[in-house]
N, C-alpha and C positions, 0 to 999 in steps of 0.2 A: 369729258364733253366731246361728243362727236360734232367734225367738220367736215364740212365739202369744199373741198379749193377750190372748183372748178367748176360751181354753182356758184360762187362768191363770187368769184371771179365776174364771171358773165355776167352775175347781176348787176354788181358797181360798174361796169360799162354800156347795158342798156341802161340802168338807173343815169348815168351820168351824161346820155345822148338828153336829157327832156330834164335834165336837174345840175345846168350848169352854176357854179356857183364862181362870185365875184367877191376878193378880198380887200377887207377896208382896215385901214390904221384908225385908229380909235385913240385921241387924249381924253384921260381922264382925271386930267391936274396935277400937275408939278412932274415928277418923274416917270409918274403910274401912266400905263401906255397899254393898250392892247390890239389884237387882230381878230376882227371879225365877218367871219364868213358863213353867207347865207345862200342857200342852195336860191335861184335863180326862178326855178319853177318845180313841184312838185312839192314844195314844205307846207307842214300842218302847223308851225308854230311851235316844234320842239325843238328844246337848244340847251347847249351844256358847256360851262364855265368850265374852261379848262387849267390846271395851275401847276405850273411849271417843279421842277424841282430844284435843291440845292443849288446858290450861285449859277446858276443856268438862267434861260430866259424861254421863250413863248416859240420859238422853232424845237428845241431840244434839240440833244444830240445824234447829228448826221442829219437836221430836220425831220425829227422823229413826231414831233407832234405837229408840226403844218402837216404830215402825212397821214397822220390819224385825222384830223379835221376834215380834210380832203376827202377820206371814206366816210365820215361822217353825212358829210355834203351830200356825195353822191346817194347816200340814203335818205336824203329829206332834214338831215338835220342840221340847225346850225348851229355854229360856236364860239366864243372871246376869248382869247388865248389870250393872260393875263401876263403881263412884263411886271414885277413887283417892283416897288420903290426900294433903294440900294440891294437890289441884284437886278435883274433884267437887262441882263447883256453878258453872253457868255466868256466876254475877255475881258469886263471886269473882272477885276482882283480885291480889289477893298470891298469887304461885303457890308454891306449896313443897314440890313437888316432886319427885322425881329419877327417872332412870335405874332403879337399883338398887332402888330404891322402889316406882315401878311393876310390876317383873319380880316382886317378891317380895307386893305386892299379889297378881298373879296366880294364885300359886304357892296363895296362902292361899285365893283363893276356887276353886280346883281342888279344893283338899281337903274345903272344904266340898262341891262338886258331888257328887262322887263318895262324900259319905255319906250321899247322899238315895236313900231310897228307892226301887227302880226302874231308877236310871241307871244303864247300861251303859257301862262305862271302856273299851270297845273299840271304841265307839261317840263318842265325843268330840271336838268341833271348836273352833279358837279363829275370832275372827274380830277384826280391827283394822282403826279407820278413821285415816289419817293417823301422827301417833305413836302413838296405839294398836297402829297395822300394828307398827311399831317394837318396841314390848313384846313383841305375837305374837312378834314371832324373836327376843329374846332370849330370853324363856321357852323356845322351842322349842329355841333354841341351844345352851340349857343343860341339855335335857332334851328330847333328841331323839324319845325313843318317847313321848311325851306324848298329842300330839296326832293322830285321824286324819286329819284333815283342816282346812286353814290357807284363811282368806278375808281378805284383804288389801284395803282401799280406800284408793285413794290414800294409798299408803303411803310412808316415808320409806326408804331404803335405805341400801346402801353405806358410806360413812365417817359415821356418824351426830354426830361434833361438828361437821364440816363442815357440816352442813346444820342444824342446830341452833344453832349460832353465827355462820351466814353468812344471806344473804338481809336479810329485813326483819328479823330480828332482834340483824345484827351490829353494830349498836350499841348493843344492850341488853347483847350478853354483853362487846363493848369497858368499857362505862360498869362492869358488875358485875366486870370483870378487876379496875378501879382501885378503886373504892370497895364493892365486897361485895355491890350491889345495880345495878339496871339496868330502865329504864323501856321498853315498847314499847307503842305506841300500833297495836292491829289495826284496821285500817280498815272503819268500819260497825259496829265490834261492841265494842269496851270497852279502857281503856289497864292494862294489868297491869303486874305487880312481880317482877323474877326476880333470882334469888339466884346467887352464881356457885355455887356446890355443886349447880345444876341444869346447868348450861352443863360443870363437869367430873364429872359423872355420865356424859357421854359421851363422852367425850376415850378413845381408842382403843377403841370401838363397834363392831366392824363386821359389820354387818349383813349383809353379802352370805354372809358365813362362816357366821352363825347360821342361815342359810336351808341352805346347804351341809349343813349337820346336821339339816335338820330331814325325817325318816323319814317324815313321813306326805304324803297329797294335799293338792295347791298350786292356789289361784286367788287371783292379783288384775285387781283391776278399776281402771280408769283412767279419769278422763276427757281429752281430747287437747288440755285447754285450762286442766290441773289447773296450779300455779306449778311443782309440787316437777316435777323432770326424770323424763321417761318412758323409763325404762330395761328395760321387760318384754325386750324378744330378750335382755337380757345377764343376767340375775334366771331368765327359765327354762331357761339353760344350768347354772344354777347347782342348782336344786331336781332331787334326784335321787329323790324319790314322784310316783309314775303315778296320776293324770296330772298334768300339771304346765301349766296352761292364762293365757292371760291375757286379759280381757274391752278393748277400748279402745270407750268410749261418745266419738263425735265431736260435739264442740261444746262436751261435759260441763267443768266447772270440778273443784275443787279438795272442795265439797261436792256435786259433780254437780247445781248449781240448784235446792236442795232448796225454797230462796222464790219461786222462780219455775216452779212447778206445770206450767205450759202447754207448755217444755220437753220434758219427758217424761223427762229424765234421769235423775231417783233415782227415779222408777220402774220405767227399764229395769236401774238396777243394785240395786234390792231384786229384780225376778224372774229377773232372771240367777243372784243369790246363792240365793237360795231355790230353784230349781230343780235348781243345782252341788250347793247342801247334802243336798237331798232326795235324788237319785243319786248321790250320792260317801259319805254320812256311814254 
């Protein structure tokens, strides 16, 4: 995919002289919380539920995704960056969790979206970073016309207990099989607490199926140095909304280098996303 920095550039800054946008905290009952922001002037009613990944919350890391919203803004669109219930706060450490939890999360800040004012349901994008990707297709699995359009970051695919109870964390879901609970320690960033009723929240998952169903346009974005396995040629045989594209940033990690600026990485996968969402949504 060909970019212009420097057309991008210039554009999210006139875009954003005539499309200021103002951000709202959002309850949505009990822990479930989110941020929503709506470009000020210049919006047609397109917006896109954003869903955080792994024990993270609704900024991401280095506020990585209020900075994607923010270019979102500046191009007309708005967005609800979702806090889930027992995660959504990145210094939590007890995660709690699930599967089923998250997708119905979703479901609930859909309904809120679509009773604001302005927003156009035909117009509607989700977007998932990591297990957030994950959430995207279950929601969308379950509710194929939902979404027009699906943006995927480093997303989790395929058999989702497999990859949720394997890797670095198949000692935490062994440790919570035996005793109910299970410790992992993420490297650089904080040791959390997982429940096994998180680890069998996705015991027959699968993901590749929830994408098979999912009606609307498809983009994920990779980087070719992410942990989880890069499986895009076998993922867009499987999405059947035109177009069905997938971005591979080389070099890019697992949060595409978001602390490491000089990269250039999560800024080529915030304007890749934001230009996909701008012509496709």
């Amino acid at each position: 995919m060909k970019t212009r920095p420097c057309l991008f550039i210039l554009g999210l800054f006139l875009t954003g002289l005539f499309a200021r946008a103002a951000e709202t905290r959002i309850e949505l009952g009990g822990e479930l919380n989110a941020r929503w922001l709506k470009p000020d002037a210049g919006w047609s009613g397109r917006a896109v539920l954003m869903l955080h990944g792994f024990a993270s919350d609704s900024e991401g890391p280095a506020d990585s995704q209020r900075r994607l919203a923010e270019a979102l803004a500046a191009r007309g669109i708005a967005s609800l960056r979702v806090n889930f219930r027992g995660e959504g706060d990145s210094a939590r450490t007890a995660i709690e969790s699930t599967c089923t939890g998250r997708v119905a999360d979703t479901e609930t800040a859909r309904i809120w979206v679509l009773a604001q004012p302005g927003v156009d349901p035909a117009r509607l994008g989700v977007f998932g970073w990591s297990l957030g990707g994950a959430t995207a297709l279950g929601a969308a699995g379950a509710h194929p016309d939902w979404f027009k359009a699906m943006v995927l970051w480093s997303s989790v695919t395929g058999d989702a207990h497999a990859t949720m109870a394997g890797g670095a964390l198949a000692a935490a879901a062994a440790q919570a099989e035996a005793t109910g609970t299970g410790i992992c320690e993420i490297t650089g960033w904080k040791t959390v607490t997982l429940r096994r009723a998180f680890f069998e929240s996705f015991r027959g998952v699968d993901l590749d199926a929830a994408l098979a169903r999912h009606a609307g346009k498809f983009l994920s974005v990779r980087g070719s140095s992410d942990y989880l396995p890069q499986r895009e040629a076998e993922i867009l045989k499987l999405a059947k909304g035109r177009p069905a594209e997938a971005i591979i940033i080389g070099g890019a990690d697992h949060i595409f280098n978001v602390f490491n600026p000089a990269t250039g990485h999560f800024d080529h996968a915030v304007r890749a996303t934001v230009e996909w969402l701008d012509r496709e949504l």
